[in-house]
FIDOTI-345938 format. One record per residue (C-alpha): residue in one letter; residue number from 1; x, y, z. Coordinates in nm, 4 decimals. Layout:
+-----+-----+----------+----------+----------+
! res !   n !       px !       py !       pz !
+-----+-----+----------+----------+----------+
!   A ! NUM !        X !        Y !        Z !
...
+-----+-----+----------+----------+----------+
END
This chain:
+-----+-----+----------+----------+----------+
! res !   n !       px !       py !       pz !
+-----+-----+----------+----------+----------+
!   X !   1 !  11.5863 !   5.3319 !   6.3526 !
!   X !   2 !  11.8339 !   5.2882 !   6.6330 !
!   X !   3 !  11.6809 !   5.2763 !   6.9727 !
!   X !   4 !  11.8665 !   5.5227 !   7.2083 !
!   X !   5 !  11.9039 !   5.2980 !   7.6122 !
!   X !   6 !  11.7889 !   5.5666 !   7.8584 !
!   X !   7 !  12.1010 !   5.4099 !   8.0504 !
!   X !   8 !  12.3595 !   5.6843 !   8.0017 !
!   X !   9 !  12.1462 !   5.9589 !   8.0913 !
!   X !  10 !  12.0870 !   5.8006 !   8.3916 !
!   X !  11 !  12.4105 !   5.7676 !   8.5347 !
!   X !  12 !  12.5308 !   6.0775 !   8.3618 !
!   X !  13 !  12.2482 !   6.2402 !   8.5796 !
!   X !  14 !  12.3586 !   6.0555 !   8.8794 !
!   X !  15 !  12.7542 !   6.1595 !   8.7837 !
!   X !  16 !  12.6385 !   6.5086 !   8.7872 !
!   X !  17 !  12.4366 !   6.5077 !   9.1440 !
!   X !  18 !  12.7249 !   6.3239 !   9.3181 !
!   X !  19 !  13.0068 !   6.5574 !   9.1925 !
!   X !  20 !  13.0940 !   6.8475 !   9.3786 !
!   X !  21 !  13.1730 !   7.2078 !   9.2339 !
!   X !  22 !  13.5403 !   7.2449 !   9.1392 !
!   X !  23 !  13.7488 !   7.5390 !   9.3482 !
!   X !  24 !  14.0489 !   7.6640 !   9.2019 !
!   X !  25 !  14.2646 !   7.9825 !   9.3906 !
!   X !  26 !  14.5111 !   8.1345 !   9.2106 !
!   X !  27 !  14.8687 !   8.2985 !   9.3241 !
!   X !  28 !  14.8229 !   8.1708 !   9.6443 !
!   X !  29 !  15.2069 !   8.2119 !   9.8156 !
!   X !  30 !  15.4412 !   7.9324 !   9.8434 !
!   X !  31 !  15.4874 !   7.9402 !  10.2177 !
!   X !  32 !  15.1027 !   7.9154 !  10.2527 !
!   X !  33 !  15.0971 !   7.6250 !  10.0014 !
!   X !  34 !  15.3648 !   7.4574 !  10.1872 !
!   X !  35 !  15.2095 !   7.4811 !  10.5602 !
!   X !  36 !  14.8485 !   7.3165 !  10.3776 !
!   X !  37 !  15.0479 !   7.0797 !  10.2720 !
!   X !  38 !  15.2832 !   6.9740 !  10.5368 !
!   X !  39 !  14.8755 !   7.0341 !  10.7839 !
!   X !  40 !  14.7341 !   6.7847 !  10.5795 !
!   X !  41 !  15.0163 !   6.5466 !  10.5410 !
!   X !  42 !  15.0538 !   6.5621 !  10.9551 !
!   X !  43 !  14.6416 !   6.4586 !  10.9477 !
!   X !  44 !  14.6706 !   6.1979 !  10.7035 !
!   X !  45 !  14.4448 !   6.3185 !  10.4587 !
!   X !  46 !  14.5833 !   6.4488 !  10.0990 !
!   X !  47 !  14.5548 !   6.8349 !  10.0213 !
!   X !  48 !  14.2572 !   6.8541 !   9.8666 !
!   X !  49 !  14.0342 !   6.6017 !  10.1832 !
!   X !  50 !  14.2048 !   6.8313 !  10.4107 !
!   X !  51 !  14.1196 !   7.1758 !  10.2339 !
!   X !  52 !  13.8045 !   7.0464 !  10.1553 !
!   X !  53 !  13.7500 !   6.9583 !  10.5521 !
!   X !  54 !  13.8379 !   7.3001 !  10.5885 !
!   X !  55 !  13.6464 !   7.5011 !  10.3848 !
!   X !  56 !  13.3670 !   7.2813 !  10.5144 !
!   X !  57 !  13.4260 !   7.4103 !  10.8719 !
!   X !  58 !  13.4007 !   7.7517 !  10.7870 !
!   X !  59 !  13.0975 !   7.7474 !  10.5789 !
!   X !  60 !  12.9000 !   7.5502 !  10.8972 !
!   X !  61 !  13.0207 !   7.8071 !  11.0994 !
!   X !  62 !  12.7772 !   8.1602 !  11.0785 !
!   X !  63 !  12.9407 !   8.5121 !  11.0146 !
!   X !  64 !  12.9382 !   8.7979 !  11.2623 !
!   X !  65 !  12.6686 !   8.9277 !  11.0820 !
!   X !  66 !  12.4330 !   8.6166 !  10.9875 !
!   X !  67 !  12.4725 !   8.5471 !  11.4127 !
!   X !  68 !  12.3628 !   8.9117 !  11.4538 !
!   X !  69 !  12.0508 !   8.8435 !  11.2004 !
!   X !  70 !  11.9531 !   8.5529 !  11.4202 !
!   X !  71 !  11.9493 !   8.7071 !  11.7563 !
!   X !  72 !  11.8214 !   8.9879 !  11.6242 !
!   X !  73 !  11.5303 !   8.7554 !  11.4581 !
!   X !  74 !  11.4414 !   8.6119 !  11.8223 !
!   X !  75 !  11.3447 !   8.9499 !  11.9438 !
!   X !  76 !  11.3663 !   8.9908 !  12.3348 !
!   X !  77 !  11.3318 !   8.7346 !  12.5419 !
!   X !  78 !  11.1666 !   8.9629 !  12.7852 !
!   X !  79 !  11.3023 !   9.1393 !  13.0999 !
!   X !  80 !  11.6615 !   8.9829 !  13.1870 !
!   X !  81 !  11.7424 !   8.8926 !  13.5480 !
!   X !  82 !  12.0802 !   8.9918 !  13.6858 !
!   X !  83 !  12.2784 !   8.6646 !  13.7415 !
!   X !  84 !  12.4159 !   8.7512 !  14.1108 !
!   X !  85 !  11.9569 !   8.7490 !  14.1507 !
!   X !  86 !  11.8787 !   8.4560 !  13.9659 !
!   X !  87 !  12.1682 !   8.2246 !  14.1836 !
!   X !  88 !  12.0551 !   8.3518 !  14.5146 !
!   X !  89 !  11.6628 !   8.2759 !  14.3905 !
!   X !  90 !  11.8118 !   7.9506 !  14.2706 !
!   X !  91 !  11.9640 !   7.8532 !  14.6191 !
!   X !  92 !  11.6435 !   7.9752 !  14.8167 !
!   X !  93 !  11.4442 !   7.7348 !  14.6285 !
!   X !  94 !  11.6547 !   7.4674 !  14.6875 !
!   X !  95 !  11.7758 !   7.4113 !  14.3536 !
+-----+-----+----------+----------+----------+
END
């Protein structure tokens, strides 16, 4: 019987954690296409680094609503100080 190496498996496995998902946008217009394009080409990157940099961006960035969740989340942070106060009790103190 024909002993099966463990090898390919392995680096399939590997192949698989190292590869990103695949993103693919149909009927997007031509004049959009061509200002990616010409944006990337003016950064140096090729289409797909520079869309990729891009999409990255966004997701790091959170929504209205997820920055409403986290505020929200902290709860009060007790009872505020006007800021016109807080600079004069500032300067008395010597700070």
């Amino acid at each position: 019987m024909a002993r099966v190496s463990p090898r390919p498996f392995v680096v399939s496995r590997y192949h698989t954690q190292r590869m990103g998902v695949v993103v693919q946008i149909g009927d997007l217009p031509e004049p959009v296409h061509r200002t990616l394009k010409a944006r990337a080409a003016a950064s140096g990157s090729s289409l797909s680094e520079y869309l990729r940099a891009l999409l990255a961006r966004e997701a790091a960035r959170p929504t209205a609503a997820e920055l409403t969740a986290r505020i929200t989340a902290r709860g009060a942070s007790g009872e505020l100080e006007a800021s016109e106060l807080a600079v004069r009790r500032l300067r008395d103190l010597g700070e």
